[in-house]
PLY file of the C-alpha trace (Angstrom):
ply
format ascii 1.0
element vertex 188
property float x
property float y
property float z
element edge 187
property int vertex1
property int vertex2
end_header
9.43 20.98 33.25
12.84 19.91 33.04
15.42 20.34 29.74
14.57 16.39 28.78
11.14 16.74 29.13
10.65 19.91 27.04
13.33 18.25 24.41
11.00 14.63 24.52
7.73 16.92 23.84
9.12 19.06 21.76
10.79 16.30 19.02
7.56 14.21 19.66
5.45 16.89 18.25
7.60 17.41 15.35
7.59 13.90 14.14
3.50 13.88 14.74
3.23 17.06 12.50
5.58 15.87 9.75
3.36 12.49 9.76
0.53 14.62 9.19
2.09 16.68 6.27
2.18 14.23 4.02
0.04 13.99 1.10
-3.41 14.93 2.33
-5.08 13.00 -0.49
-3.21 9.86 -0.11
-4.27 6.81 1.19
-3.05 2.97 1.31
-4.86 0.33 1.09
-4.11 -3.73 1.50
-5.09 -5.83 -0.96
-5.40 -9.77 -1.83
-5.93 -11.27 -5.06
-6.53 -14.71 -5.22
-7.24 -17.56 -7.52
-6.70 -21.17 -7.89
-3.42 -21.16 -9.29
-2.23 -17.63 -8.32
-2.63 -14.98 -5.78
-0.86 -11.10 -4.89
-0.42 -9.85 -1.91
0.45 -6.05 -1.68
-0.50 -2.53 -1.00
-1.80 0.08 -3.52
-1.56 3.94 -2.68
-4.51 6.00 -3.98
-5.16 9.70 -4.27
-8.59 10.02 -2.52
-9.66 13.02 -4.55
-10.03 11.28 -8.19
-9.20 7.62 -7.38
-6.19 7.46 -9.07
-3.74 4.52 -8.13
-0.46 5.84 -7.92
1.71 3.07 -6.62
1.85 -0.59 -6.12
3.99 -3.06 -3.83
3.05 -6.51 -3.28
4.64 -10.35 -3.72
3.31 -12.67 -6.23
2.70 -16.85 -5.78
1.26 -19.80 -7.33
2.19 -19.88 -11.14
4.91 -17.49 -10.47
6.81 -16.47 -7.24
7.83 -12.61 -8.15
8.22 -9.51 -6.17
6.61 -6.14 -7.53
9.16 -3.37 -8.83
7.32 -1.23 -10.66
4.26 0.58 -11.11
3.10 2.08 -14.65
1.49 5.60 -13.81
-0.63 7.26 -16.27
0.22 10.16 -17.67
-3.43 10.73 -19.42
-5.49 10.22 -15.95
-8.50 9.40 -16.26
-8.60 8.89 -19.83
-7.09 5.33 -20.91
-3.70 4.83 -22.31
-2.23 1.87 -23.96
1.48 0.67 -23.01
4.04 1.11 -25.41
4.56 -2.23 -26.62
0.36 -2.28 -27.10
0.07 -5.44 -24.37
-2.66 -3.31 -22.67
-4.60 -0.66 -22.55
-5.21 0.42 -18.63
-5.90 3.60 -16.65
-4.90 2.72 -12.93
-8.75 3.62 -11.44
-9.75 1.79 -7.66
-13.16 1.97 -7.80
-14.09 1.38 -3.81
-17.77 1.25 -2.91
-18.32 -0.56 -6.80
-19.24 -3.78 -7.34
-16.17 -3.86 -9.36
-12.83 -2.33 -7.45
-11.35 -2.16 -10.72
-12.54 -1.83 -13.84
-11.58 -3.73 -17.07
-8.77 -1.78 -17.60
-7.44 -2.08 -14.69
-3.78 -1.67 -12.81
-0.05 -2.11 -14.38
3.02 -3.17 -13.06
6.12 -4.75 -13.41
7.75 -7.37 -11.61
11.74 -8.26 -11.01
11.24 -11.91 -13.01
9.30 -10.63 -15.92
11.82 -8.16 -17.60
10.31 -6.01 -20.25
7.10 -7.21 -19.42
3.57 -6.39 -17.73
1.07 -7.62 -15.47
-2.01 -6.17 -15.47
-4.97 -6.52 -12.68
-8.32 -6.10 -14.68
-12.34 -6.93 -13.89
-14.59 -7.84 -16.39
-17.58 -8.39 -14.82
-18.74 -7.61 -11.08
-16.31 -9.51 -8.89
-14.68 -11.34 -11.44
-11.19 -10.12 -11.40
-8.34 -11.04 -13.82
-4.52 -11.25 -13.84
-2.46 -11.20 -17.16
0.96 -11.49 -17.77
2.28 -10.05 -21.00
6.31 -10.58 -21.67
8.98 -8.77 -24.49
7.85 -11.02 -27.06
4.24 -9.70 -27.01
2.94 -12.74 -25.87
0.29 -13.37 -23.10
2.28 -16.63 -21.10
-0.46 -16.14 -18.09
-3.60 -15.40 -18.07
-5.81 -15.94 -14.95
-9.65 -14.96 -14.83
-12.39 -15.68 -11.92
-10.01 -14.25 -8.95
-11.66 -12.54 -6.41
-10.04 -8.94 -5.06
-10.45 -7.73 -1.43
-9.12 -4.42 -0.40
-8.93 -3.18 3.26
-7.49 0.53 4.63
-3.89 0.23 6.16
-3.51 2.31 9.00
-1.59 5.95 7.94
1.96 6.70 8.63
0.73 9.43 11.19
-1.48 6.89 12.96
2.04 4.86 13.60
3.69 8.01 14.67
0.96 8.87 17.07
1.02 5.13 18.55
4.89 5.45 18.93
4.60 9.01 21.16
1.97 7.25 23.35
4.27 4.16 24.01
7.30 6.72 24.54
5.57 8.26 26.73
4.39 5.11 28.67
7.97 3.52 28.35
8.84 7.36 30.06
6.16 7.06 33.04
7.27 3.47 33.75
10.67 4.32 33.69
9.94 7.37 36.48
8.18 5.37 38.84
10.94 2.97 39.03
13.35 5.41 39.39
11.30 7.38 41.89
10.99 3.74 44.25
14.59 3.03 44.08
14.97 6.83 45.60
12.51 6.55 48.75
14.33 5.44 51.54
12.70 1.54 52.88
11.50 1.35 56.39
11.40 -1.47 58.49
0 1
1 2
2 3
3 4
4 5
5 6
6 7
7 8
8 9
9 10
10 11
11 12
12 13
13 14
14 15
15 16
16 17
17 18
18 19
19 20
20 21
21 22
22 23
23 24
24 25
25 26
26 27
27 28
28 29
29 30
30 31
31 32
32 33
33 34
34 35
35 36
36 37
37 38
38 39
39 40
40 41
41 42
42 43
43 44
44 45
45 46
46 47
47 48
48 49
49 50
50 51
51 52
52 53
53 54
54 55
55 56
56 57
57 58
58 59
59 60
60 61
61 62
62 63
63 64
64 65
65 66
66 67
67 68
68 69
69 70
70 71
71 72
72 73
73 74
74 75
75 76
76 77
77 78
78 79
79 80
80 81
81 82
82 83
83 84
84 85
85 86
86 87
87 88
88 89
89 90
90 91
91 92
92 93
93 94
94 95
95 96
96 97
97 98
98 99
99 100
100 101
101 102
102 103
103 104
104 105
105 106
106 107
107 108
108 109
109 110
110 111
111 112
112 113
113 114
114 115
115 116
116 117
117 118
118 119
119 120
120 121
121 122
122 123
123 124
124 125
125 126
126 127
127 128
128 129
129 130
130 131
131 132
132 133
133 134
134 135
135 136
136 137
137 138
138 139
139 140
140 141
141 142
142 143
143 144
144 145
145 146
146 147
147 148
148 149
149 150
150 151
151 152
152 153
153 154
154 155
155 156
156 157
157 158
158 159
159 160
160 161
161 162
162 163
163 164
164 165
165 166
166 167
167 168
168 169
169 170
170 171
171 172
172 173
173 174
174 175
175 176
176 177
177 178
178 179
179 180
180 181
181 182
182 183
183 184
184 185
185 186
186 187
């Protein structure tokens, strides 16, 4: 095995094992909400072991064009907490393999247009999901019920590292063989 090669498997390895270290009980998940007059696309992160949601990213349209920024974690997990200004009471729970995926407390987060306020994704009754805006005056400008919520599994960060060593090691074996042609002497 030559100095490359062992340097190649060695640093491909690596990167596959620090993939894998990450948090074991982690996993992200795609999700869509969508109404008539708004919808969110984003990803939530959930510890598998209680079901906590511990992050949020995602892009809002319709009503309002915003960008998620925040994400309100819950220090009292998996008891319910109230925000400070009172807007909502929530307790971040994803509920997969329910007829509800969240329940009617629901998610909070923040977004870069709505300073000082919330947004909170909620479901009162079995696929009927709501989205509710509170701002700094204490004031509800947006409230959206009968949404529907899908949520799908996003392929883990080791699953990309592991598809990234096997197309190294293709781009490796294609390089090779036309190295190793333009080496063999042609005869006529």
């Amino acid at each position: 095995m030559s100095k490359y090669n062992f340097v190649t498997t060695v640093v491909g390895v690596t990167l596959a094992m620090f993939a894998t270290w990450s948090a074991a009980n982690a996993a992200v998940y795609n999700f869509t909400f969508s109404s008539p007059t708004e919808s969110i696309i984003g990803q939530l992160t959930v510890d598998t072991s209680d079901n906590e949601v511990k992050n949020i990213t995602g892009t809002l349209s319709g009503l309002v064009n915003d960008t998620i920024n925040g994400f309100v974690a819950n220090p009292s997990f998996p008891n319910q907490l109230p925000l400070p200004d009172g807007a909502f009471i929530y307790d971040n729970v994803l509920q997969l393999g329910q007829s509800s995926l969240v329940d009617q407390f629901g998610v909070v987060f923040t977004t870069a247009g709505n300073p000082g306020g919330y947004w909170n994704l909620w479901s009162g009754a079995a696929g009927d999901y709501s989205l509710y805006q509170s701002n700094a005056l204490g004031d509800y400008p947006i409230g959206i019920s009968g949404g529907t919520l899908t949520i799908t599994g996003a392929p883990e960060p080791s699953t990309w590292v592991m598809m990234l060593i096997g197309l190294a090691g293709l781009g490796s074996v294609a390089y090779r063989r036309g190295r190793k042609d333009r080496l063999v002497p042609k005869t006529l």
